[in-house]
C-alpha positions, 0 to 999 in steps of 0.5 A, spaced: 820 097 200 822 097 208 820 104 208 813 102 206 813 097 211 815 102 216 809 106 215 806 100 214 807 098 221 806 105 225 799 107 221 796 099 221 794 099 215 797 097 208 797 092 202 803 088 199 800 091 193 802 098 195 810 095 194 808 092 187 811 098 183 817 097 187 818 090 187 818 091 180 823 097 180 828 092 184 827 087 179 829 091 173 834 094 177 836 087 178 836 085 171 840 091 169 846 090 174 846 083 170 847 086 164 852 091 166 857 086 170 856 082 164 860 087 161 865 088 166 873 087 165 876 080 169 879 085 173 873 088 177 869 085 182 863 082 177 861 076 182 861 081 188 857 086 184 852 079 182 852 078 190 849 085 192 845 085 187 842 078 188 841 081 197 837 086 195 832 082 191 831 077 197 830 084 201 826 087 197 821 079 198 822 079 205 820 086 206 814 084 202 813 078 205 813 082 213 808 086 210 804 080 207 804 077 215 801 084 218 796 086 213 792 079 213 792 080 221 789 087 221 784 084 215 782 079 221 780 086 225 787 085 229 792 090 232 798 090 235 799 093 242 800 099 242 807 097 245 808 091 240 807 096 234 812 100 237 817 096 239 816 094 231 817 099 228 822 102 232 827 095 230 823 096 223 826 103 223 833 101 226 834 096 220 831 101 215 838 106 218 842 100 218 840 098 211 841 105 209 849 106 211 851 099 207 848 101 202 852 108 203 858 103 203 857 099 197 856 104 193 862 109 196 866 104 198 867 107 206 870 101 209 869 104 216 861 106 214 861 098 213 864 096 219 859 100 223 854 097 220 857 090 222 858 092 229 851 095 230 848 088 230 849 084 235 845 091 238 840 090 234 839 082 235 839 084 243 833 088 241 830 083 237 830 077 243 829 083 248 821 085 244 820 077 245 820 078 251 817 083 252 811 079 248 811 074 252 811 078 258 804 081 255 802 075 253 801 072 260 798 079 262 793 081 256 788 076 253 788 080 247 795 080 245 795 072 243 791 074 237 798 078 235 802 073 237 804 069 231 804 075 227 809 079 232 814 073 232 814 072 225 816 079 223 821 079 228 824 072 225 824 077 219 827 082 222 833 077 224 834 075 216 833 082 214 838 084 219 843 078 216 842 081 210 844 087 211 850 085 214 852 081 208 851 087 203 856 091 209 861 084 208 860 086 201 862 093 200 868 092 205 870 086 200 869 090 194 873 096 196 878 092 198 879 089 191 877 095 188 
């Protein structure tokens, strides 16, 4: 779903209907691990397991939700700047990477894979705060850049707890390697 906002973000167009299908593929999956845990022996790590897959339902919404915020703005005619979109996309596609190596990590158990992950985002809150700037910045320069404004710090926002959530996917995974 992060991918479809990514895309999303860079060719400024796209619709939360577009994630419908894998909105519902997160919620099957979802219920299916439900089931599975449920089976599980004492012994394993059922509650992390519950954890995970509880975290990557509420990224599957906040990715939605990010959407949701960009799509009502362009039917409104508004764009992003052209450095705005790309500082958004870039910190889009900085989590996307991140979201990817705890996945990576909670499904293989590299312990050192997650801690990269963890180590990684104090980089990516730094370039949060560093694109709020920057839009503060154009928004004493450009007129334009206030219809945008509301939108380019809600996803940012966003992008902060999509970025916590990957870090408590990477705490889970080390987590489950060290009881597994």
């Amino acid at each position: 779903m992060l991918e479809g906002v990514l895309k999303a973000l860079v060719q400024e167009t796209g619709q939360e209907a577009e994630l419908l299908p894998l909105e519902e593929k997160v919620d099957r999956l979802s219920r299916e691990v439900l089931v599975y845990v449920a089976k599980l022996p004492q012994d394993t790590p059922a509650l992390l397991l519950l954890k995970a897959a509880s975290e990557l339902e509420h990224l599957a919404d906040l990715a939605k939700r990010a959407l949701r915020k960009a799509e009502r703005l362009w039917t409104q005619g508004v764009t992003f700047s052209p450095e705005g979109k790309a500082e958004l996309a870039r910190i889009v596609g900085r989590t996307l990477a991140r979201l990817e190596r705890a996945l990576t990590a909670l499904a293989t158990g590299n312990r050192a894979l997650a801690e990269r992950v963890l180590a990684e985002y104090p980089e990516v809150l730094a370039e949060v705060e560093a694109s709020r700037e920057a839009h503060l910045q154009r928004l004493r320069d450009r007129v334009e850049t206030r219809a945008s404004t509301l939108t380019h710090l809600d996803l940012l926002l966003l992008l902060e707890e999509l970025n916590l959530g990957v870090n408590r996917l990477a705490r889970l995974a080390e987590e489950i390697h060290k009881e597994g």
